[in-house]
N, CA and C atoms of all chains as a GROMACS GRO file, in nm:
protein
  459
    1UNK      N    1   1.881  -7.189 -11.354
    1UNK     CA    2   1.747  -7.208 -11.409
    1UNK      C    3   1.717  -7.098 -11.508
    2UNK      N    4   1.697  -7.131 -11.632
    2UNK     CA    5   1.659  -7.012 -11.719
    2UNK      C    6   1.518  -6.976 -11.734
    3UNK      N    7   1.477  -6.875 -11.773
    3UNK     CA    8   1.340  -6.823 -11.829
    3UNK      C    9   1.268  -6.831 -11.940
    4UNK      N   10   1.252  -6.949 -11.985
    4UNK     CA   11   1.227  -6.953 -12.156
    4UNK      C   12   1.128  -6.928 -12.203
    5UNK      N   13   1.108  -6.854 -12.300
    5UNK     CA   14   0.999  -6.750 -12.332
    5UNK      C   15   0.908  -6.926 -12.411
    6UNK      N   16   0.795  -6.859 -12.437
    6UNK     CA   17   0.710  -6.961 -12.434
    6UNK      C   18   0.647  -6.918 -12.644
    7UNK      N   19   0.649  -7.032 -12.716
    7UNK     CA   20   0.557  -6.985 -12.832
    7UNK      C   21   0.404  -6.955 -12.823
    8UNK      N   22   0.382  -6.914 -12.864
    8UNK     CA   23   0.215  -6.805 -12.898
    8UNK      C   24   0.172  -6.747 -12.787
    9UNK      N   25   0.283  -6.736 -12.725
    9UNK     CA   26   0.289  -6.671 -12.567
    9UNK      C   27   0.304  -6.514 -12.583
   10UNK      N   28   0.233  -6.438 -12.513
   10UNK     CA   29   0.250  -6.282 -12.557
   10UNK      C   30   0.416  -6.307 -12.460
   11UNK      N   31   0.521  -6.204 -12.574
   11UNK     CA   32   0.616  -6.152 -12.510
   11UNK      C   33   0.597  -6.066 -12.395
   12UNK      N   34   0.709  -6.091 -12.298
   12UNK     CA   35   0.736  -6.017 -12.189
   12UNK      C   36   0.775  -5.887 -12.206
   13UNK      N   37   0.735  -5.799 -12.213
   13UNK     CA   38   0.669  -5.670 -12.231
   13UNK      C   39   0.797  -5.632 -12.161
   14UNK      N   40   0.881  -5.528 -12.206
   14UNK     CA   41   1.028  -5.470 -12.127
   14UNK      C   42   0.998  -5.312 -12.204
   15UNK      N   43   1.088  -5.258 -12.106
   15UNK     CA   44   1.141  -5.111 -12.206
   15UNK      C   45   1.283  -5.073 -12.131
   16UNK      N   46   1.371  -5.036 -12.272
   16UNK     CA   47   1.496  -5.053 -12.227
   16UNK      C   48   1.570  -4.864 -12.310
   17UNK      N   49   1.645  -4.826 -12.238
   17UNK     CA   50   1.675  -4.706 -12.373
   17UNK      C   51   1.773  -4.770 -12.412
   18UNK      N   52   1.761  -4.689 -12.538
   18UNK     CA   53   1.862  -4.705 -12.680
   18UNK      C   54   1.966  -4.657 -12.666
   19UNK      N   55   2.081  -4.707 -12.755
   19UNK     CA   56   2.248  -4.625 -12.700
   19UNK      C   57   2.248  -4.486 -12.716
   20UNK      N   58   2.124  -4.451 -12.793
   20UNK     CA   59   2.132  -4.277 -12.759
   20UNK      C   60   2.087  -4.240 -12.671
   21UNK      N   61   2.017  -4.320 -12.554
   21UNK     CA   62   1.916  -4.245 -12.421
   21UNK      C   63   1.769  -4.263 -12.460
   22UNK      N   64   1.735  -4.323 -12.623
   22UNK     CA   65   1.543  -4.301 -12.584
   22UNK      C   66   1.541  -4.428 -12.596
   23UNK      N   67   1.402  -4.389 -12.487
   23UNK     CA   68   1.349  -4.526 -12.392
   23UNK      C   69   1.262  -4.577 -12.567
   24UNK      N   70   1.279  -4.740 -12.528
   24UNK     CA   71   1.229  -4.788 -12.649
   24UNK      C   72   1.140  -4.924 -12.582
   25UNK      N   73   0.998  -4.902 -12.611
   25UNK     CA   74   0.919  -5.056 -12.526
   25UNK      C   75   0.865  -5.117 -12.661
   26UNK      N   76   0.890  -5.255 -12.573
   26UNK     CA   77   0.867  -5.359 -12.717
   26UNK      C   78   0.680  -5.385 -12.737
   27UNK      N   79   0.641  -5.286 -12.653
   27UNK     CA   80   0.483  -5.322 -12.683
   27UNK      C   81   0.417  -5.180 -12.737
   28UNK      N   82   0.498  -5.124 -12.743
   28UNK     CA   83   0.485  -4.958 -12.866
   28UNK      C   84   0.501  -5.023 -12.996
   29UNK      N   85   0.545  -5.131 -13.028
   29UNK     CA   86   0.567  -5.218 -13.206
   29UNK      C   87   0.439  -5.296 -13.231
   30UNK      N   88   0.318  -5.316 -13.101
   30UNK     CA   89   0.183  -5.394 -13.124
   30UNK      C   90   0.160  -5.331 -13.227
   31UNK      N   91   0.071  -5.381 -13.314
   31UNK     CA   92   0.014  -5.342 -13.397
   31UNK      C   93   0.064  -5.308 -13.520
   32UNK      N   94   0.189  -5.292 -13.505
   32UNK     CA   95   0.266  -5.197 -13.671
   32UNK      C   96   0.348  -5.285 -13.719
   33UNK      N   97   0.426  -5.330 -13.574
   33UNK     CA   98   0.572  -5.393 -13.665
   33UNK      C   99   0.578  -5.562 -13.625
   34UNK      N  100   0.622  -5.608 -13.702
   34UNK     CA  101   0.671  -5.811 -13.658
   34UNK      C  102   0.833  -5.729 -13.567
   35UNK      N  103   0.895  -5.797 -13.466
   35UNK     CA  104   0.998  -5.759 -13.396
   35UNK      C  105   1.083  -5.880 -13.431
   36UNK      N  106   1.205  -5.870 -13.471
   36UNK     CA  107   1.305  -5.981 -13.471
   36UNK      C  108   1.454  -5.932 -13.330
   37UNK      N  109   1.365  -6.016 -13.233
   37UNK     CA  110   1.493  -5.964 -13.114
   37UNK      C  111   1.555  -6.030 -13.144
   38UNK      N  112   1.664  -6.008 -13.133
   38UNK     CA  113   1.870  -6.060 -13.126
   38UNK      C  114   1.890  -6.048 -12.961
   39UNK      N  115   1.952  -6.140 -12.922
   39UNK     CA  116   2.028  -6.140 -12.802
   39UNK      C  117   2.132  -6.166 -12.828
   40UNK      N  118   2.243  -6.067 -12.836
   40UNK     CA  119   2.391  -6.104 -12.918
   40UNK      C  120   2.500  -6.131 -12.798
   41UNK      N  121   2.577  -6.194 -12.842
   41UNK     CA  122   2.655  -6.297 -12.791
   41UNK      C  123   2.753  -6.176 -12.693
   42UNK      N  124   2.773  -6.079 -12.744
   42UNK     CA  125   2.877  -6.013 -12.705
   42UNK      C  126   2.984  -5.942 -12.844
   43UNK      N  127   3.024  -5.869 -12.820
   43UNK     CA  128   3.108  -5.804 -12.931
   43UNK      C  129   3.192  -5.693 -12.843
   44UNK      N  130   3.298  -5.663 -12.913
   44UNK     CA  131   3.412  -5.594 -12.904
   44UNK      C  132   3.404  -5.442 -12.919
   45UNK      N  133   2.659  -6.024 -13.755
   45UNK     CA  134   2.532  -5.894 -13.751
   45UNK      C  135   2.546  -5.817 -13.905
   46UNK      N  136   2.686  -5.834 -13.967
   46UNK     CA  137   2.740  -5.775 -14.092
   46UNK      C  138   2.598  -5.877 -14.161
   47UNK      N  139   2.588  -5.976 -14.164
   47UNK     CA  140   2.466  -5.997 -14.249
   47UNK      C  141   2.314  -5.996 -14.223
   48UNK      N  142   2.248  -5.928 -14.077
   48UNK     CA  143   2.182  -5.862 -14.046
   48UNK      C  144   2.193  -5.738 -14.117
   49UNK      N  145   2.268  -5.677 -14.149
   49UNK     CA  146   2.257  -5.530 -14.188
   49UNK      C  147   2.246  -5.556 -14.385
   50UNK      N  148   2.329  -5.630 -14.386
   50UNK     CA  149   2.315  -5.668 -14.548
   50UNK      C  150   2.136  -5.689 -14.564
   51UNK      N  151   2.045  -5.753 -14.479
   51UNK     CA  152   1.920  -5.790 -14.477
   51UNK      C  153   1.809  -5.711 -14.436
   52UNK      N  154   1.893  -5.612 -14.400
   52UNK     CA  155   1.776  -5.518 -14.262
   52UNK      C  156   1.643  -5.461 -14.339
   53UNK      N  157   1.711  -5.431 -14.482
   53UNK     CA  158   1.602  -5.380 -14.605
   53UNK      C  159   1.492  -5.440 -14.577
   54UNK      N  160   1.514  -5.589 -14.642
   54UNK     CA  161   1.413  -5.730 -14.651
   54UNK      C  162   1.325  -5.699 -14.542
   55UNK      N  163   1.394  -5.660 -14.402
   55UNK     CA  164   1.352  -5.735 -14.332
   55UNK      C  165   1.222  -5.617 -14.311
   56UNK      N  166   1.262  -5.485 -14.284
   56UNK     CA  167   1.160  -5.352 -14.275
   56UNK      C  168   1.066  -5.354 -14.415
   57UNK      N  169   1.073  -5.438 -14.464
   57UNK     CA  170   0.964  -5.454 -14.627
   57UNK      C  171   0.827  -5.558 -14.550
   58UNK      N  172   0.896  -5.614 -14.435
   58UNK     CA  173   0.822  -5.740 -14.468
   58UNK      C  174   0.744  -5.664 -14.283
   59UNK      N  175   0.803  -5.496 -14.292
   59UNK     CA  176   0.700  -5.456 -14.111
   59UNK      C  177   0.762  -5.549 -14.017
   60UNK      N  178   0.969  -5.534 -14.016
   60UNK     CA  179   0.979  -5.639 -13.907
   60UNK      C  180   1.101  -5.512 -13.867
   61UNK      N  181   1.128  -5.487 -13.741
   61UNK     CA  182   1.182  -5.382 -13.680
   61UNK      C  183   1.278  -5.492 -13.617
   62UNK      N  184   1.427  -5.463 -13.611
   62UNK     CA  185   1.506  -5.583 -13.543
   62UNK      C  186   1.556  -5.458 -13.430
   63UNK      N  187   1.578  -5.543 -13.340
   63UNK     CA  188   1.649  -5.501 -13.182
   63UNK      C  189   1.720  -5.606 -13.133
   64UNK      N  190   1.832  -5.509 -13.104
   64UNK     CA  191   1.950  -5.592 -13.068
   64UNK      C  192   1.997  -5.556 -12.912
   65UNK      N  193   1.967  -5.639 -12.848
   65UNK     CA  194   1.992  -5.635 -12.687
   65UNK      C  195   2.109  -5.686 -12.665
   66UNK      N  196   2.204  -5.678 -12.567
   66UNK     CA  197   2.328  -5.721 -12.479
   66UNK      C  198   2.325  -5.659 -12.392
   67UNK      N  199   2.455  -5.729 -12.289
   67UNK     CA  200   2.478  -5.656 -12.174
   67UNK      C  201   2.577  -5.561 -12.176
   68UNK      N  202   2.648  -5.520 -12.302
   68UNK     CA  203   2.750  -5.442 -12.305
   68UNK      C  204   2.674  -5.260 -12.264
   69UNK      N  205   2.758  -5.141 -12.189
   69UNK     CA  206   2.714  -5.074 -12.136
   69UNK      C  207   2.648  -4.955 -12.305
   70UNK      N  208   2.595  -4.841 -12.272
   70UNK     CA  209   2.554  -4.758 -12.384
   70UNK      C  210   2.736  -4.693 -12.521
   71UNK      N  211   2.797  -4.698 -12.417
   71UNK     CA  212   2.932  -4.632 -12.488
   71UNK      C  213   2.946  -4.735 -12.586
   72UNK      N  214   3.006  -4.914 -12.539
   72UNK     CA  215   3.029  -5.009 -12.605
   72UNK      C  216   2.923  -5.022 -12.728
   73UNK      N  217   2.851  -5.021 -12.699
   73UNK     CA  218   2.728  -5.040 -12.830
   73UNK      C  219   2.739  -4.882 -12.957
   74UNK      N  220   2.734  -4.768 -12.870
   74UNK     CA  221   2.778  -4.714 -12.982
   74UNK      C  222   2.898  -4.712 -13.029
   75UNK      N  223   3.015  -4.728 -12.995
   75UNK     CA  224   3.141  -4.779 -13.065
   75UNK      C  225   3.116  -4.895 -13.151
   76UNK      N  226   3.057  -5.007 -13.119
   76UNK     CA  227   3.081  -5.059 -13.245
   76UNK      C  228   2.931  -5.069 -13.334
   77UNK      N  229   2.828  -5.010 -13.304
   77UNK     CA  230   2.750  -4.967 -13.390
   77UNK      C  231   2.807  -4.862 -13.502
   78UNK      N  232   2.926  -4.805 -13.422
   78UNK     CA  233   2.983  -4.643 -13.552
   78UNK      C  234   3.101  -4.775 -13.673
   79UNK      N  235   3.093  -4.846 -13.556
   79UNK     CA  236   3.228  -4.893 -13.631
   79UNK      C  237   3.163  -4.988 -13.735
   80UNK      N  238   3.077  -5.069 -13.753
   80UNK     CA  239   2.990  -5.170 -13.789
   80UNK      C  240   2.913  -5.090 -13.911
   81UNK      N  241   2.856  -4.996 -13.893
   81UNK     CA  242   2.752  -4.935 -13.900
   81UNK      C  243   2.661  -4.948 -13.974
   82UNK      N  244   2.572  -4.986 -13.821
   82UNK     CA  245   2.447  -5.047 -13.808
   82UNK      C  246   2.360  -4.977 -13.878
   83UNK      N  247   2.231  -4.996 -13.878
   83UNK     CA  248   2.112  -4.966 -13.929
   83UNK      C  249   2.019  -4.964 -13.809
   84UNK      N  250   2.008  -5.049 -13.747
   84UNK     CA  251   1.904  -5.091 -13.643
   84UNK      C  252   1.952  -5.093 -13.504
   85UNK      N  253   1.844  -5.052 -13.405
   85UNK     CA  254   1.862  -5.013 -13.323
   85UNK      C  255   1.906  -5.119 -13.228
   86UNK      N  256   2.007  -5.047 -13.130
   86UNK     CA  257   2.106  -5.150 -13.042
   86UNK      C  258   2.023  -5.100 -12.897
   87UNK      N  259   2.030  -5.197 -12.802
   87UNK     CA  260   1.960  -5.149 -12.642
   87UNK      C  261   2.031  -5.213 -12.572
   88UNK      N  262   2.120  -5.120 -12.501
   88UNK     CA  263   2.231  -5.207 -12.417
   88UNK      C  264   2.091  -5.248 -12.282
   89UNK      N  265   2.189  -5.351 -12.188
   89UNK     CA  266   2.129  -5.380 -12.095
   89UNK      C  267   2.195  -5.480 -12.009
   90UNK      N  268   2.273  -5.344 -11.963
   90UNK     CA  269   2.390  -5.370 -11.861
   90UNK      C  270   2.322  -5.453 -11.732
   91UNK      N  271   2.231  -5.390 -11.720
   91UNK     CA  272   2.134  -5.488 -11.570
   91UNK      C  273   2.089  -5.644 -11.589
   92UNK      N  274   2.110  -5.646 -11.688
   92UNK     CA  275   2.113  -5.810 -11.773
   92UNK      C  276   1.908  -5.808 -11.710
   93UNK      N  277   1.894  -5.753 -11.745
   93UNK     CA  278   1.695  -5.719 -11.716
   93UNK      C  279   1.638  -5.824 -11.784
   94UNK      N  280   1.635  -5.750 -11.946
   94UNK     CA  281   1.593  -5.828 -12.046
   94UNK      C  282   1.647  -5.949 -12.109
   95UNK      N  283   1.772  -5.997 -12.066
   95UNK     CA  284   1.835  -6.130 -12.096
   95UNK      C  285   1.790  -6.171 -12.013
   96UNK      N  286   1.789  -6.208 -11.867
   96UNK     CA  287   1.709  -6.267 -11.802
   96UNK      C  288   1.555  -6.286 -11.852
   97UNK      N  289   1.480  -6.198 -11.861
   97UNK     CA  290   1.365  -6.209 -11.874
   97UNK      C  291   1.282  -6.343 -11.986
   98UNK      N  292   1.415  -6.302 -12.074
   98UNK     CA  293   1.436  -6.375 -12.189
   98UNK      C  294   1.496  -6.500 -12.171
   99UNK      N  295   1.571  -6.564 -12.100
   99UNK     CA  296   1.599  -6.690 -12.068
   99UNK      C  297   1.735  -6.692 -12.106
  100UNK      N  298   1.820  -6.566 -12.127
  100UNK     CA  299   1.955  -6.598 -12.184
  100UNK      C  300   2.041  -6.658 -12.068
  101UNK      N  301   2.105  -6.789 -12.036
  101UNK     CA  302   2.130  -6.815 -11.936
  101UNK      C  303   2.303  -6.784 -11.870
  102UNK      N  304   2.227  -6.740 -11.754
  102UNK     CA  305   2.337  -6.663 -11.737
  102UNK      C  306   2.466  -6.733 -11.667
  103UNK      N  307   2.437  -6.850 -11.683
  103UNK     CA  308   2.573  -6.990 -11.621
  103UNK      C  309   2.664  -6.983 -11.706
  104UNK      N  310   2.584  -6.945 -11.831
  104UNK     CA  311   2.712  -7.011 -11.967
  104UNK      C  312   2.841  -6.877 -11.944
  105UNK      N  313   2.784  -6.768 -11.875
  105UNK     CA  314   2.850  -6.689 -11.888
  105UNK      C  315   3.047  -6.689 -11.912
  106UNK      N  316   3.061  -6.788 -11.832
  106UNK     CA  317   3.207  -6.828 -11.841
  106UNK      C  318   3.281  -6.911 -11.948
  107UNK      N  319   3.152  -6.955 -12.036
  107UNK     CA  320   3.198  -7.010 -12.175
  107UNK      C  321   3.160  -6.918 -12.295
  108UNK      N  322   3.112  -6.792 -12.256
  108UNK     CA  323   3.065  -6.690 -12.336
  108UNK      C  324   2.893  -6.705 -12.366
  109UNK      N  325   2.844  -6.573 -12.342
  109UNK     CA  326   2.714  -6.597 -12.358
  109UNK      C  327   2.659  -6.689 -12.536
  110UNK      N  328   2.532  -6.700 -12.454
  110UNK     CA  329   2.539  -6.778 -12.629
  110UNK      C  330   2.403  -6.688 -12.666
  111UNK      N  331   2.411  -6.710 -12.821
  111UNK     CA  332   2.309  -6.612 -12.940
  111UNK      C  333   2.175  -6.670 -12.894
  112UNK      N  334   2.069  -6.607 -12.908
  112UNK     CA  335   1.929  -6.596 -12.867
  112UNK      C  336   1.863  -6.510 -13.019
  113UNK      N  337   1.732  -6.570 -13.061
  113UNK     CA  338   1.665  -6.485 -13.131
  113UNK      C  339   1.515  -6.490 -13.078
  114UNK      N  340   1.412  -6.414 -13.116
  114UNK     CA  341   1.262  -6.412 -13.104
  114UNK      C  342   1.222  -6.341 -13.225
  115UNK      N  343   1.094  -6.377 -13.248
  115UNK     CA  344   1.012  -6.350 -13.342
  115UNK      C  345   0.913  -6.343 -13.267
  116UNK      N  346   0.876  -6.178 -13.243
  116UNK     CA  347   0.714  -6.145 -13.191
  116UNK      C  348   0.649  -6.074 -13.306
  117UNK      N  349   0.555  -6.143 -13.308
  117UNK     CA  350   0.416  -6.071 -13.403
  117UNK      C  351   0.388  -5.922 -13.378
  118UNK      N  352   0.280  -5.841 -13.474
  118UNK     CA  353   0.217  -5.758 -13.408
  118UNK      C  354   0.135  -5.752 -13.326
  119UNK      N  355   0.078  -5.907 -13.266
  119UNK     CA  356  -0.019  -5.918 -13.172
  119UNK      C  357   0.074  -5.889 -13.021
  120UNK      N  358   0.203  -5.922 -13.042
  120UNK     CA  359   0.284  -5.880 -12.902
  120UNK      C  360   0.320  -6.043 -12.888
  121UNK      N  361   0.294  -6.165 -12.973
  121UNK     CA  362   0.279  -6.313 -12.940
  121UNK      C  363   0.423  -6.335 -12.987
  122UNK      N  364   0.509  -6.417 -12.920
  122UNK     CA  365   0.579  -6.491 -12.934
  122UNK      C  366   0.557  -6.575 -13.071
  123UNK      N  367   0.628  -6.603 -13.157
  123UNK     CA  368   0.568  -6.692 -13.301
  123UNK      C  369   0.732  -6.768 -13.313
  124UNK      N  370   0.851  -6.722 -13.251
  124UNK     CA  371   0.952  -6.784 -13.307
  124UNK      C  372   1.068  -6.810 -13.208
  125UNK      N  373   1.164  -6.896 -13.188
  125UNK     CA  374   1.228  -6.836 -13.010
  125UNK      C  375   1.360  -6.954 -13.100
  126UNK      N  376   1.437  -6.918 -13.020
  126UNK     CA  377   1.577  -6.987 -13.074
  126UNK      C  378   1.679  -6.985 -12.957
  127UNK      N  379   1.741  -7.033 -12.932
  127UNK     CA  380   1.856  -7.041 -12.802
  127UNK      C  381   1.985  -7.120 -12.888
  128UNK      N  382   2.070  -7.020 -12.916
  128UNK     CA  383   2.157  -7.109 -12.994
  128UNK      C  384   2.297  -7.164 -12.892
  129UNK      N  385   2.329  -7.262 -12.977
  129UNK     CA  386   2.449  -7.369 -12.892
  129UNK      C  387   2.604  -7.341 -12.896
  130UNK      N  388   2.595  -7.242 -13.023
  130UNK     CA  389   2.705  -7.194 -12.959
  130UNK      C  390   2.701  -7.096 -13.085
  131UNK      N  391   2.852  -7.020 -13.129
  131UNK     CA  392   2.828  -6.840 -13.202
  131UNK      C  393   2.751  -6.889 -13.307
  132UNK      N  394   2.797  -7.038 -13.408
  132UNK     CA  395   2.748  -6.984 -13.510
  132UNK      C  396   2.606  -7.078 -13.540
  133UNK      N  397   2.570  -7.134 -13.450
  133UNK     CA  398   2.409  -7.192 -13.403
  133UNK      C  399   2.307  -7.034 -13.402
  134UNK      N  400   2.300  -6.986 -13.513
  134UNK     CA  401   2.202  -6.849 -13.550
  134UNK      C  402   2.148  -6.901 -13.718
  135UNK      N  403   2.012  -6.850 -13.686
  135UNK     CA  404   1.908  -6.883 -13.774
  135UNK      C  405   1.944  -6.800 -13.909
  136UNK      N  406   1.926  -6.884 -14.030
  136UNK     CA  407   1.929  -6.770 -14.150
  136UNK      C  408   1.825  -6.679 -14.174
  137UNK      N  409   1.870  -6.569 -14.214
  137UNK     CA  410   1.794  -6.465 -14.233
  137UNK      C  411   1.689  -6.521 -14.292
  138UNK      N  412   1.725  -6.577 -14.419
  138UNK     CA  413   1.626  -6.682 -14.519
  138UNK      C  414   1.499  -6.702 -14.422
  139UNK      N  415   1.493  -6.769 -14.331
  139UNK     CA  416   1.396  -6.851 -14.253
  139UNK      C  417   1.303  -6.733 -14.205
  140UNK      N  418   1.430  -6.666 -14.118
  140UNK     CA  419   1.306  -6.578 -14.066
  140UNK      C  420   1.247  -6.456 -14.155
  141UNK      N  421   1.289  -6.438 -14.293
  141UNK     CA  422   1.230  -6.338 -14.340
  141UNK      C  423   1.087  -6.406 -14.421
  142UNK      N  424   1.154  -6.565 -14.455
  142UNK     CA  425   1.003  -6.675 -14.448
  142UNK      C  426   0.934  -6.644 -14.343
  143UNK      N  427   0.949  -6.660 -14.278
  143UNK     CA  428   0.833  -6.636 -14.079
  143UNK      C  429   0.764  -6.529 -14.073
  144UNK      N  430   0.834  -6.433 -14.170
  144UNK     CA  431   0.780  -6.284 -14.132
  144UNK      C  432   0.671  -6.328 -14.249
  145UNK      N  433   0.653  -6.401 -14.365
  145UNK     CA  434   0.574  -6.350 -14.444
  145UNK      C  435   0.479  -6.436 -14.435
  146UNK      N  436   0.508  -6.524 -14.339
  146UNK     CA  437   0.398  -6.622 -14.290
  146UNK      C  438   0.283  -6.534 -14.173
  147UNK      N  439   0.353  -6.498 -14.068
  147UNK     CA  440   0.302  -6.394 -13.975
  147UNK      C  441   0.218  -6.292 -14.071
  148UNK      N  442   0.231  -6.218 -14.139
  148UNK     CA  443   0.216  -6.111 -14.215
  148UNK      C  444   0.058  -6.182 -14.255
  149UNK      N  445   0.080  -6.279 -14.365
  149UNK     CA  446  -0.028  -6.336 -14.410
  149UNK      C  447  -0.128  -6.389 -14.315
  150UNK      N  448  -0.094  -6.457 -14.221
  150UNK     CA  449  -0.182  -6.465 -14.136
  150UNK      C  450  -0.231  -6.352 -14.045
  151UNK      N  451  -0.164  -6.269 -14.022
  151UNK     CA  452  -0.256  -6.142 -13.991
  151UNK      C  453  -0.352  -6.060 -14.105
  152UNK      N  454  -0.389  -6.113 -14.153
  152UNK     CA  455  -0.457  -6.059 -14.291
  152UNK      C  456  -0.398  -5.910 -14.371
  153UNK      N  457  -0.268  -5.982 -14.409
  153UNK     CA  458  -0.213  -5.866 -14.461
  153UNK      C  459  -0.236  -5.874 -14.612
   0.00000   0.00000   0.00000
């Protein structure tokens, strides 16, 4: 069963750190930035 | 992602910050972020947290995960969602850098 995010639905609010260690939350971008998440397939 | 990065300009013109989630651990992402080299920020997520959260489903796993995009506003709103069918079922930049300037305008930019 998947979780499918919903349109004009506020995103599900996460915070994840970055490959350097800082914590990065996607609701610190309200207000400033449009967000284009990638969920990438996988890479080498 | 080589043409994510060719775009990343466009895309920070138009106030759009890209994040790139997987489950690969922090080492893997910076190896091939050095090797690639990226522009934009990578967030591993080995706990598969935020792919779940996100609906990346985690059955396909044995046929290889498949590509996912979102487009959230500055309101925090969902405006764009994609689940692709297989690697190369991914949206052109084209579209979504259209989306961004649609978003944009309608936030009274």
């Amino acid at each position: 069963m998947s979780n499918r995010v919903k349109l004009n639905a506020p995103a599900p609010d996460f915070e994840l750190e970055d490959m350097n260690g800082n914590p990065v939350r996607l609701s610190s971008f309200a207000g400033e930035k449009n967000i284009f998440l990638v969920f990438n397939r996988g890479f080498k | 992602m080589a043409q994510l990065r060719q775009d990343y300009e466009q895309f920070q013109q138009k106030d759009a910050e890209i994040l790139v989630v997987g489950p690969e651990n922090a080492e893997k992402f910076q190896a091939y972020w050095q090797k690639e080299n990226l522009p934009y920020p990578g967030l591993p997520d080995p706990n598969h947290a935020v792919l779940k959260l996100y609906g990346q489903q985690v059955k396909i796993f044995k046929f290889g995960r498949m590509p996912a995009q979102t487009i959230i506003d500055k309101k925090g709103l969902v405006r764009y969602v994609h689940y692709g069918h297989d690697m190369k079922d991914i949206p052109k930049n084209e579209e979504m850098l259209q989306l961004l300037d649609t978003l944009n305008g309608d936030n009274g930019e």
